[in-house]
C-alpha positions in Angstrom: 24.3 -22.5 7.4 25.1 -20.6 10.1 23.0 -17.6 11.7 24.3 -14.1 12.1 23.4 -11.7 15.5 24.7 -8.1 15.8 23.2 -5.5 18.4 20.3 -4.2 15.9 19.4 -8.3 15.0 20.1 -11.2 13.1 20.2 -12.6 9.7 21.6 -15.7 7.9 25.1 -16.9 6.2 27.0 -19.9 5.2 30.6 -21.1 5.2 32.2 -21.2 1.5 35.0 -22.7 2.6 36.6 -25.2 5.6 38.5 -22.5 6.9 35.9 -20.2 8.4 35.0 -17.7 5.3 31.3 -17.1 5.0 28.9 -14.7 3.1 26.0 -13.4 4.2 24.5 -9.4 3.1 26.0 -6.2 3.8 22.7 -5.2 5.6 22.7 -8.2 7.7 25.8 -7.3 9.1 25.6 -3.3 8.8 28.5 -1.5 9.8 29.5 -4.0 12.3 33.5 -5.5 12.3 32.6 -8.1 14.8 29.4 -10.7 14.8 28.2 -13.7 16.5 28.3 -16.7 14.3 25.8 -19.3 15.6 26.4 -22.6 14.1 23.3 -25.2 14.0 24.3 -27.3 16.6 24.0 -24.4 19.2 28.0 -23.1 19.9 28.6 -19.5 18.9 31.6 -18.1 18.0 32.8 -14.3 17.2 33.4 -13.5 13.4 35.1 -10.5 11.8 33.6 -9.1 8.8 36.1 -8.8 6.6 35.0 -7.2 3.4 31.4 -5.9 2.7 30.4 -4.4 -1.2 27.1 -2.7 -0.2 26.0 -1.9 -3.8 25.5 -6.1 -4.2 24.6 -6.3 -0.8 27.0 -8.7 0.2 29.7 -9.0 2.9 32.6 -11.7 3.9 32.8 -12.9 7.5 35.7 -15.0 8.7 35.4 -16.9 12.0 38.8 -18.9 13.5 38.3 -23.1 12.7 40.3 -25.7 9.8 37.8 -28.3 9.4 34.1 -26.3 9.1 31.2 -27.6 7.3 31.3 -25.3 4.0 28.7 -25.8 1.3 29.4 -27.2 -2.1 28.9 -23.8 -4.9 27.2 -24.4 -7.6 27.2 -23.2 -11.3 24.4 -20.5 -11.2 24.8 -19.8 -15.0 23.2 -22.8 -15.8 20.4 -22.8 -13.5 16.9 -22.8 -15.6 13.7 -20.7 -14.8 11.7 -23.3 -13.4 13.9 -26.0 -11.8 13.5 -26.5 -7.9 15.5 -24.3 -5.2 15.9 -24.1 -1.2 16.4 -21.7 1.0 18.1 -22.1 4.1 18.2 -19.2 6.9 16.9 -18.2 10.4 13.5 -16.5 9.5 12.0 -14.1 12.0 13.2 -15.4 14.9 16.6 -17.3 16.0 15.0 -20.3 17.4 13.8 -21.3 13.9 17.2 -21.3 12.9 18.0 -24.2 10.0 14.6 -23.7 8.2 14.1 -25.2 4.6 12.4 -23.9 2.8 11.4 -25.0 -1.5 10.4 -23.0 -4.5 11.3 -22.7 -7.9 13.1 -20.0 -10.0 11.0 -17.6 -11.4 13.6 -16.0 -13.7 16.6 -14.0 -13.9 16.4 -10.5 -13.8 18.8 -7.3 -14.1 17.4 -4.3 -11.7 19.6 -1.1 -11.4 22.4 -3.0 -13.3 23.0 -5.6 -10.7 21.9 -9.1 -11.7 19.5 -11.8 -9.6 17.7 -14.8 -9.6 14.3 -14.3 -8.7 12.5 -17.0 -7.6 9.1 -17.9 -5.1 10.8 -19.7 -2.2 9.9 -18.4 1.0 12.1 -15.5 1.9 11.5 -13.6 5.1 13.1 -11.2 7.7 16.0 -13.2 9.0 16.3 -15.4 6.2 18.9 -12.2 4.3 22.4 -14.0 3.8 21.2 -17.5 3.6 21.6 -19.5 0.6 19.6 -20.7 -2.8 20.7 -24.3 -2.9 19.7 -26.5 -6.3 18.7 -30.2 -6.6 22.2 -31.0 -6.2 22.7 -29.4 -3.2 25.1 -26.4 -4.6 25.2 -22.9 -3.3 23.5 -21.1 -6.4 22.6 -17.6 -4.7 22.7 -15.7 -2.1 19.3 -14.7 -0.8 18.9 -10.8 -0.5 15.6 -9.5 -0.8 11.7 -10.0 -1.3 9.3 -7.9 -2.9 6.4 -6.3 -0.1 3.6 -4.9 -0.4 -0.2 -5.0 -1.4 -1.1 -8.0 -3.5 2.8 -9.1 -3.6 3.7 -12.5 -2.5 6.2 -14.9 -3.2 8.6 -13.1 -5.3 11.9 -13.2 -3.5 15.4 -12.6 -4.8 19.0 -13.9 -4.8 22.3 -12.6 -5.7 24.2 -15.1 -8.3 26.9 -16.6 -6.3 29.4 -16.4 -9.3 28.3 -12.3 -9.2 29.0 -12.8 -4.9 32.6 -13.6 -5.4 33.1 -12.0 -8.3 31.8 -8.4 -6.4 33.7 -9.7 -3.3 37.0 -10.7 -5.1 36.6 -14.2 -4.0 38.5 -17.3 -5.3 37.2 -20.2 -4.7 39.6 -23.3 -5.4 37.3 -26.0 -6.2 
């Protein structure tokens, strides 16, 4: 999990694969074609967005590197309303880079057409890229977004990470 700076601020991504691809959102990386990509021990490095589908929110960064830490992805259709999820980003700030946090999922919902799963783990400002990680430590979603507002708490959402690639054109070989 790596986290994302451009002029106007920072957000969060991860690597999907050994040789430097990563997703994060579209708004995390707005208009940009170059980013820093801070990796958890502290070294940055520049990455070039390389596709971005702003109706799913979602964008593709690729920074150079062969042997990179990429997350495991997980089966998202079979995820059940109710089992325990993580979040993994950079909230607020970039020196709390790495933070876990836990929920559950709430459900999966359809808005505007686009699918996601909704779920209560902590989701704030900074945290937009990250991922939604099951028990087993799979990539299920792609956090995006959290409902504000008066009396609204804890109802964050993700974007299905089989809908990411799929609305990216991504193939994974697993």
């Amino acid at each position: 999990v790596v986290t994302i700076a451009t002029k106007d601020g920072h957000g969060s991504g991860f690597l999907i694969t050994h040789d430097g691809y990563l997703l994060t959102n579209a708004h995390v990386v707005q208009g940009a074609h170059t980013v820093k990509v801070r990796f958890e021990h502290g070294s940055s490095i520049d990455g070039e967005v390389v596709k971005v589908n702003e109706d799913f929110d979602l964008a593709l960064v690729k920074v150079p590197g062969n042997d990179l830490p990429a997350l495991t992805i997980g089966n998202d259709l079979v995820v059940q309303v109710g089992e325990e999820v993580y979040a993994i980003g950079t909230p607020l700030d970039e020196q709390l880079g790495q933070t876990v946090t836990r929920g559950i999922v709430s459900g999966k919902r359809v808005v505007e057409e686009r699918s996601f799963i909704q779920t209560d783990v902590s989701i704030n400002q900074g945290n937009s890229g990250g991922p939604l990680i099951d028990m087993d430590g799979k990539v299920i979603g792609v956090t995006t977004l959290k409902m504000t507002g008066r009396d609204v708490s804890g109802i964050g959402f993700a974007v299905p990470i089989s809908k990411a690639l799929e609305m990216l054109n991504i193939t994974l070989n697993r």
